[in-house]
Structure formats: structure tokens, C-alpha cells
C-alpha positions as MATLAB code, in Angstrom:
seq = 'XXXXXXXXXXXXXXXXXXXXXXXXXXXXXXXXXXXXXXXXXXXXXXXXXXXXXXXXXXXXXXXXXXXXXXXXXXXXXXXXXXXXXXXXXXXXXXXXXXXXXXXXXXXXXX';
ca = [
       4.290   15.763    8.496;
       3.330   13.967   11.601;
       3.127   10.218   12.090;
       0.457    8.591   12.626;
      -1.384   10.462   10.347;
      -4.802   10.751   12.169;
      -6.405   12.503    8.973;
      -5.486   12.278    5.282;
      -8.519   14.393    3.953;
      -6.143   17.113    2.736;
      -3.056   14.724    1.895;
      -1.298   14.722   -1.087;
       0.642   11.785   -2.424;
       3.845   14.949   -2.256;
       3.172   15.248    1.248;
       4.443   11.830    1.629;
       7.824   12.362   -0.348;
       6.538    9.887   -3.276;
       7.223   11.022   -6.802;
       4.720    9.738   -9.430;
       5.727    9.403  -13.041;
       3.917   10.566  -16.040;
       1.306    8.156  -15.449;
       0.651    8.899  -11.804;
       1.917    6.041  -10.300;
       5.372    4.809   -8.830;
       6.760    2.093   -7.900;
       7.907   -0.018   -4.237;
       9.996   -2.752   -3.306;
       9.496   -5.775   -1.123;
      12.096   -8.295   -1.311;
      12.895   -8.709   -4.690;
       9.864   -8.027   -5.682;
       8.547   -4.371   -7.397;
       5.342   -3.204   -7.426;
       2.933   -0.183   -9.057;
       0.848    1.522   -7.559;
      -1.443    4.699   -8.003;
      -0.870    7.810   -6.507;
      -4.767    8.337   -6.211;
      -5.669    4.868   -4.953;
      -2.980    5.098   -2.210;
      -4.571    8.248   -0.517;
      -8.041    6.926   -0.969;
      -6.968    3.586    0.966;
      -5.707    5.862    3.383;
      -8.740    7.471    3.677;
     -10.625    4.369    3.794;
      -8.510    3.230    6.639;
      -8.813    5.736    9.006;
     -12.739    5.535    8.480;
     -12.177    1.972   10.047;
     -12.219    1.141   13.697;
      -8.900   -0.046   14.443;
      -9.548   -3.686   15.551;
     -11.291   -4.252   12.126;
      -8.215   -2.603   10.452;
      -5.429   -4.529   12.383;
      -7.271   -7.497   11.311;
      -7.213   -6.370    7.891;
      -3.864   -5.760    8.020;
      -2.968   -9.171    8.991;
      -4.603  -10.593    6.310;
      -2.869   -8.606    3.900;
       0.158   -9.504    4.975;
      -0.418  -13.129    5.074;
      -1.383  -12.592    1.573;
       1.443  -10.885    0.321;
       3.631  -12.807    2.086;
       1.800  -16.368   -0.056;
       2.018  -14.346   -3.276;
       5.491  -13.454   -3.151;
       6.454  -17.187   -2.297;
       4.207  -18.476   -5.293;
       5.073  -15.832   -7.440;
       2.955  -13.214   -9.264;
       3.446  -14.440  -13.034;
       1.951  -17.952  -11.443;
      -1.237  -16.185   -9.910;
      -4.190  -16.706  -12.131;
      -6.254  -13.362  -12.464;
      -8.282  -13.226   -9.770;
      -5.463  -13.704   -7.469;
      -3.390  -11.359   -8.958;
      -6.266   -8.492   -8.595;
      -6.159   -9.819   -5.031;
      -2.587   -9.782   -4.370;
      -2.320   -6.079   -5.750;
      -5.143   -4.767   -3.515;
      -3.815   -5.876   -0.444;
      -0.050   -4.650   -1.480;
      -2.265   -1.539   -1.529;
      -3.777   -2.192    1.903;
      -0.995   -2.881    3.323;
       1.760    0.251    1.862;
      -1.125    2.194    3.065;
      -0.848    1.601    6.727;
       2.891    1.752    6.196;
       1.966    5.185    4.812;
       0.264    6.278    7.719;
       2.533    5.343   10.283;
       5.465    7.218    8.566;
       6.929    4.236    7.827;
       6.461    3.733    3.710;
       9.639    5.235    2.513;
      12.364    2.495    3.188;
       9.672    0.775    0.811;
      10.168    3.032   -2.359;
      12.127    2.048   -5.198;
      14.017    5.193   -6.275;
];
């Protein structure tokens, strides 16, 4: 595989070296913090991203991470719902880039 990945039309969640479980999801780690996420979803935010000029998508990026970065000091179990369904999308925002840029697996929890 090369990194960046400049098109993911034809990627496969196997072509990043991420096993799903029975469910088709798996899961990461960030801090001490572990996450779900779906197989499907990931590619499609992949997708999504590179239909994105990359100023918008850098800013995007930014934001997720300021986001995740809030929700892991407040904790999820302490997010009402609507933050939670926030927190979780841009978790998925951001693994994505990481995905792209070859950089996602340090991020797995095996």
C-alpha cells in the first residue's frame, strides 16, 4: 500500500491491516481511552475526505482534534447524547486521516 493514499475507491478495510470482528467493527486506542468503529464508515470517511480540498480538510481536522482532545478530558460517560454522537464522528474524522497517511496502526488495539 502506498501512503498517502490519493484514492480509496477500491480500498478495503484489509488493505489497511485492520481486522473487524463478527460485527464489522474493531476497536482503537487513544490514551486510555478505546473506541469502536465501523469498518464501512471508516472507508467512506476516507472517501469523503479525499473529495475535500485540502485547506477545508486540514481545518476539519483541527477541529476534530480539539474535540477529541475536550472529550477525552471530560470523559465520554459524562457527555450527554448529542455530544457523544459528536465526539464519535470526529474520532471517525480524525482515524481517517490517520488512515490515509499510513499512520493508523500504532492506533489499533490488538
Amino acid at each position: 500500500m502506498d501512503y498517502p493514499i490519493k484514492n480509496a475507491e477500491e480500498l478495503t478495510v484489509a488493505d489497511l491491516g485492520i481486522t473487524l470482528d463478527t460485527e464489522g467493527r474493531f476497536e482503537l486506542q487513544i490514551k486510555d481511552y478505546t473506541h469502536r468503529l465501523n469498518g464501512d464508515e471508516l472507508i467512506e470517511e476516507m472517501n469523503d475526505q479525499l473529495d475535500v480540498r485540502g485547506s477545508v480538510r486540514n481545518a476539519l481536522l483541527r477541529k476534530a482534534q480539539k474535540e477529541i482532545l475536550s472529550g477525552l478530558k471530560r470523559g465520554r460517560l459524562r457527555m450527554d447524547e448529542e455530544a457523544r454522537e459528536n465526539f464519535d464522528l470526529n474520532v471517525l474524522i480524525w482515524f481517517a486521516d490517520k488512515a490515509l497517511r499510513g499512520e493508523h496502526q500504532s492506533y489499533l488495539k490488538t
